[in-house]
N, C-alpha and C positions, 0 to 999 in steps of 0.2 A: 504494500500500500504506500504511496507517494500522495505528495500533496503538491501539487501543479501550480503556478501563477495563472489567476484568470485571466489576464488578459496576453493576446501573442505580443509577450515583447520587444518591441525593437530597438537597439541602442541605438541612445541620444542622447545629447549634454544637454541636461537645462541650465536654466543659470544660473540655479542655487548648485550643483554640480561642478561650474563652473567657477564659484567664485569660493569653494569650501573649504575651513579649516582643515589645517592637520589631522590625518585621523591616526588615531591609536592605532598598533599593528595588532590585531587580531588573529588565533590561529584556527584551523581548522581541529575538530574536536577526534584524536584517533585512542584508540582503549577505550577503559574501563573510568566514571570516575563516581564519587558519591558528594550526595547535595543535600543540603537542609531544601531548597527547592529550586526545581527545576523549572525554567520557561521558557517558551516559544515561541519566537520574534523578538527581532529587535528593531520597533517600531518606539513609539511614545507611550505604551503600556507599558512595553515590556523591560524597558530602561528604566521609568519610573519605579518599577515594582522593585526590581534591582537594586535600586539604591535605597527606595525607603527600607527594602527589606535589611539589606546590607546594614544599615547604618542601627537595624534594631537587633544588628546582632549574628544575623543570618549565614550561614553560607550560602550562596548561590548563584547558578551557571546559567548562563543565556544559552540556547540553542535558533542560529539565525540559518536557512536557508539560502541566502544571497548576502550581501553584506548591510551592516548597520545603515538603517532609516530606508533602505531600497525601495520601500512600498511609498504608502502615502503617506508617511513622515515624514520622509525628505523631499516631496513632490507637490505638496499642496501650499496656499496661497498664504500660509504666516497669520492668518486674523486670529485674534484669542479673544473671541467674546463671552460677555458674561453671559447667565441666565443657561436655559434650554434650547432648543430646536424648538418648540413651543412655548408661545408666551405665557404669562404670566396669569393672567385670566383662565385663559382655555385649561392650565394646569388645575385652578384652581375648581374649575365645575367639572371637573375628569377625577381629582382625587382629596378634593377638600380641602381647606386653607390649613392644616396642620402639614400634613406630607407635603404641598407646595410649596408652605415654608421655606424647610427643611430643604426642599431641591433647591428654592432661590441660597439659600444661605453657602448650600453646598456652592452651586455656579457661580459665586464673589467670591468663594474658595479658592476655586480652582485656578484663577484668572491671578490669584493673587500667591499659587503656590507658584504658579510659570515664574512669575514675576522675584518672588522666593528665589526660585532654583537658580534663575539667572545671572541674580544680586552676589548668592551666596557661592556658589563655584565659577563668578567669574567669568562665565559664555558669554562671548564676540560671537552676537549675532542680528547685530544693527535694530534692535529693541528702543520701536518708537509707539505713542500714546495716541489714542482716540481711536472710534471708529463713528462712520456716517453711513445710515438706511435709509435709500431713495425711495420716495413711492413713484411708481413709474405711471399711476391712473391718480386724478385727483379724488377717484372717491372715496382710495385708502389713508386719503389727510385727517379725516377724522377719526378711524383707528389708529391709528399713531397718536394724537392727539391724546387720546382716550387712553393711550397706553401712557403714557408721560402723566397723566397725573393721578392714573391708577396705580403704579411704582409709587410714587412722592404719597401720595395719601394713603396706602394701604398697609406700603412698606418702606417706609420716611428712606425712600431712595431719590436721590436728585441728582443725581450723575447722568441725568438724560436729560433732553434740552430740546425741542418740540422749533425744527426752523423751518419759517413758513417761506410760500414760494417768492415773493418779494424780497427776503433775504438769502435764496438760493446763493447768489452770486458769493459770498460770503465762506463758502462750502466746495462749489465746485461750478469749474469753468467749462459748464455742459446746458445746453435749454430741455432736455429730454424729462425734465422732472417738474411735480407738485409740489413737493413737499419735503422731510428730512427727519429722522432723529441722529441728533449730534449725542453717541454716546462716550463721556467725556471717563468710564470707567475700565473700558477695553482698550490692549494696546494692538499691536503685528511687530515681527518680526522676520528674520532670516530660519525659515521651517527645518532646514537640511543641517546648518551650524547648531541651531537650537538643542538638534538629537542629536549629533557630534559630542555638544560637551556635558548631556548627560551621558554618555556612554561613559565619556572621560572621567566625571565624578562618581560614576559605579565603580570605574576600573581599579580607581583611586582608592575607594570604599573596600575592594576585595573581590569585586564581581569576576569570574569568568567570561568575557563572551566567546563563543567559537562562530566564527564566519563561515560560509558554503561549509555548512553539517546540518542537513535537510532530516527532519522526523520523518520517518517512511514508516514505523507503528508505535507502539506504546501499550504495556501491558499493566494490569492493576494490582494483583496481588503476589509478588511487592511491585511497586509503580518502578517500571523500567520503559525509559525513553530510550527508543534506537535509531540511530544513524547509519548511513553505508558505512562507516569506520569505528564508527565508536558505540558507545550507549552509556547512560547516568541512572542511576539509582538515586532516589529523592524521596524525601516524608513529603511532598505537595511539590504537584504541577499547577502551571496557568498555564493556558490558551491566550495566547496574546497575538493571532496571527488575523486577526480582525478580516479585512475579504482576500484573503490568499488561505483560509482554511479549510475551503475542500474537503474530499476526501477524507482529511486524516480524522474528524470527527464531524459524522453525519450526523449527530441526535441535537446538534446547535446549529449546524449549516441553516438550514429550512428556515432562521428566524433572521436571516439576513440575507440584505441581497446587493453582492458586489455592482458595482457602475464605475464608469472610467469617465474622469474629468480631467479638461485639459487645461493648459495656463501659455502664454506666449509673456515674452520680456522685450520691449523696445530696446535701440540703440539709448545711450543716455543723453536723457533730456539738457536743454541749458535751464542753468536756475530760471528764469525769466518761465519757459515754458514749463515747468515743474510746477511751478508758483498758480503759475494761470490755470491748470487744472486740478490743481488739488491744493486749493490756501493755505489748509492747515495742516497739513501731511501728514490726513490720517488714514487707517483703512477705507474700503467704502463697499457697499453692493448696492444693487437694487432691490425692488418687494418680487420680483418676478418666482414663478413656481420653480424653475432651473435657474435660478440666480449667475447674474454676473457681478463678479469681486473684484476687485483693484487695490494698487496702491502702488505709491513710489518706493523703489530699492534703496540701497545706502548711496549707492553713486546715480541717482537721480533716471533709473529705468522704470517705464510705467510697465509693471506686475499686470498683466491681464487676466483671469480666468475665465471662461465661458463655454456652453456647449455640455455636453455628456453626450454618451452612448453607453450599450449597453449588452454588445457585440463581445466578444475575445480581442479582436482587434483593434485597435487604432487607427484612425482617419489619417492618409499617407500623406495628407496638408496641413501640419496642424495649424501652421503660422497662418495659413487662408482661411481656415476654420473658423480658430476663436479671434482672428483680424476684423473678422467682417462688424462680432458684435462690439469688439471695442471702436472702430471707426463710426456703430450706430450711436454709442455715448458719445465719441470726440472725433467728428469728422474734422476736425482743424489738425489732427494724427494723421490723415490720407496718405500723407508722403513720408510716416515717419518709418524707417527701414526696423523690422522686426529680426532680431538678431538671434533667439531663443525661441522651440516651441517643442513641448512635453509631456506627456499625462502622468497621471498615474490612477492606482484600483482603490477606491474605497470602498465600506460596504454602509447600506442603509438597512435600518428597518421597516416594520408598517407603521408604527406611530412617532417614527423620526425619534424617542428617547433612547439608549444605550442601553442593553443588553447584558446585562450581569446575571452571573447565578455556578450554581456547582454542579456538577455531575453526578459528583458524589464528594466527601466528607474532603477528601484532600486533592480534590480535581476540580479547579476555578475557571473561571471563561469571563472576558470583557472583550467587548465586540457590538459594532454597531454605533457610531459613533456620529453618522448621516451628516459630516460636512464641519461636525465638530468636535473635531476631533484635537487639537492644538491643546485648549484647557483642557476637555472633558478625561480624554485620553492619559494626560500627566496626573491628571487628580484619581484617576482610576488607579495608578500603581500605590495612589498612596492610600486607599482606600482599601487595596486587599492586601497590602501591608496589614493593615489596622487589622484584620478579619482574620488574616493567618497567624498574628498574634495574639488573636482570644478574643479583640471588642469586634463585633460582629453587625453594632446595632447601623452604622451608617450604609455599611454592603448590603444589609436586607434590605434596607429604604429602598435601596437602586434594585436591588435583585426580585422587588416585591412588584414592580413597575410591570402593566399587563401588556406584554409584549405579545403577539402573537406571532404565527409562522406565515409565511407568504402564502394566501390560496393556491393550493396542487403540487406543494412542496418544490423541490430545487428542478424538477422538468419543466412545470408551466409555471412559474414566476415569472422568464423571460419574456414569454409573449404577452402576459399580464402586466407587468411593468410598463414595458412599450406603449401597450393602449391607454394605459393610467395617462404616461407622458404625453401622449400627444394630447390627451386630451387638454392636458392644464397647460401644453405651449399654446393652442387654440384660444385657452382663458387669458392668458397673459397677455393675447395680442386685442381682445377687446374687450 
């Protein structure tokens, strides 16, 4: 049994790739070894776990497939926003204003462990503040609206900031929009550096990772993880291989469903043009159902995201791909030369929250992290930290969360997904 990358990959340098720290040399895992625990990926789970665990005392060995951050660690667009994938509201008629709570308090956590890990080991990875949500239809200015002073009055939160379309310009150097929340409590950064130098502070901390040593099975009683070279004996594994998990554990597969998102990097802007489309240099997306994200690099390149599929494969243009929809926010870009273009696999669920739970007593799983994965992802390692150590009560909040599995399991999700999407890229356009 193997477990496959979903998507056919084809190398390409992005520009987080291109522009990346030092990495720590890493070896391939050959023998016999023993772990207090074992984990699988080395993604933004599976480093955080690492090291909170590491740091509580732990021994433990990363087991990576490809090399550190390869997935959508090191491929995706740097936003670290607070809250959930679902607001604050809808959380709150879905599970009650106590567990809401709870989730909000967790997601200012989380935003604020990134921000932690950063401060505290010292990662070069051009860590800058704000993020801005476009409404792309005026008639979602008054849910935003609604939502800025449902935070500040329910949950004396004021780090959001409600910009109306008259102050657009203020925001961003685009006319495609209504409206704005300026949220003044999220930063972005450099996604790929980011997981670099927690690998570094695990390695630091006593971590093992072993690079190319792919889990091909895993048995329970005693928990033995095997590689073509080697295999680890461990009291507790995690699943930390979020949408590259496949195969090697079908009874989680089915409650996720990998998609491939792309991103393109401009040539670098001059401050002047920098300035003019993004004032206050901060993240940004739109309200769209397939959201498009942005922001500016350390040396002044505009970060694109846009598009998905949902193929094995990758669009063989990507720079024409996700071009089209950045030239629809900044046609004054038409002629700017796109120097960088890359995806990578994330996976989603069906109610877009993250996917926690056990298999059994010392077999964890986090997964499902539908775009947010930056905080949610690094508070997750610290969270089953906390549960592998005995306090258990924050992991079951997440783990209690009603996830279901995609309608007709891991055959018909694809064609199901597909129709979902088109449907809500049809919504998005009226």
């Amino acid at each position: 049994m193997s477990i496959q990358p979903y998507c056919g990959y084809t190398p390409m340098t992005s520009y987080y790739e291109a522009t990346e720290n030092n990495r720590s040399p890493c070896r391939i895992l050959q023998g016999s070894e023993i772990a207090d625990v074992c984990i699988i990926g080395a993604g933004y789970t599976g480093l955080s776990s690492a090291l909170h665990l590491a740091n509580r005392g732990y021994k433990v060995i990363v087991l990576e497939a490809e090399s550190v951050a390869f997935g959508a660690s090191g491929r995706n667009g740097g936003h670290v926003g607070i809250g959930q994938r679902a607001d604050q509201a809808e959380l709150e008629s879905q599970y009650g204003h106590e567990t809401s709570s709870l989730l909000w308090d967790m997601g200012l956590e989380a935003v604020d462990t990134v921000k932690n890990l950063i401060s505290t080991h010292n990662i070069d990875c051009d860590l800058k503040y704000g993020d801005m949500h476009f409404a792309h239809k005026s008639k979602l200015c008054e849910d935003m609206k609604k939502e800025v002073e449902f935070l500040a009055g329910r949950y004396n939160f004021h780090d959001f900031e409600y910009i109306p379309q008259e102050r657009l310009h203020e925001a961003i150097g685009s006319n495609g929009f209504y409206g704005a929340i300026w949220d003044k409590a999220s930063c972005h950064l450099h996604p790929l550096n980011y997981a670099l130098g927690l690998a570094d502070a695990a390695i630091n901390a006593g971590v093992k990772i072993y690079e190319h040593s792919r889990v091909i099975s895993y048995s329970c009683s005693p928990l033995v993880i095997r590689t073509p070279n080697g295999q680890i004996t461990a009291s507790e594994m995690i699943l930390a291989c979020n949408g590259y998990i496949e195969k090697l554990e079908p009874r989680i597969n089915g409650y996720i469903m990998p998609i491939n998102n792309f991103v393109i990097a401009t040539e670098p802007l001059s401050d002047e043009v920098a300035q003019s489309i993004i004032p206050k240099d901060t993240s940004m997306a739109d309200s769209r159902f397939v959201i498009n994200y942005w922001k500016l690099s350390g040396d002044n390149r505009l970060i694109f995201g846009g598009g998905e599929n949902y193929r094995r494969k990758f669009p063989r243009d990507i720079k024409g791909f996700v071009g089209k929809y950045m030239r629809q926010i900044y046609p004054q870009l038409a002629n700017t030369q796109i120097d960088y273009g890359w995806g990578g696999t994330l996976a989603i669920t069906m109610n877009r929250l993250p996917h926690f739970g056990r298999i059994q007593d010392n077999i964890w799983y986090l997964q499902g992290y539908s775009g947010h994965g930056v905080p949610t992802a690094t508070f997750a390692g610290k969270l089953v930290a906390e549960a592998i150590s005995g306090k258990l009560e924050r992991f079951d909040i997440m783990s209690n969360l009603s996830t279901r599995r995609f309608p007709g399991g891991t055959l018909l999700r694809w064609p199901g997904m597909v129709s979902a999407m088109l449907y809500y890229s049809l919504r998005d356009r009226f």
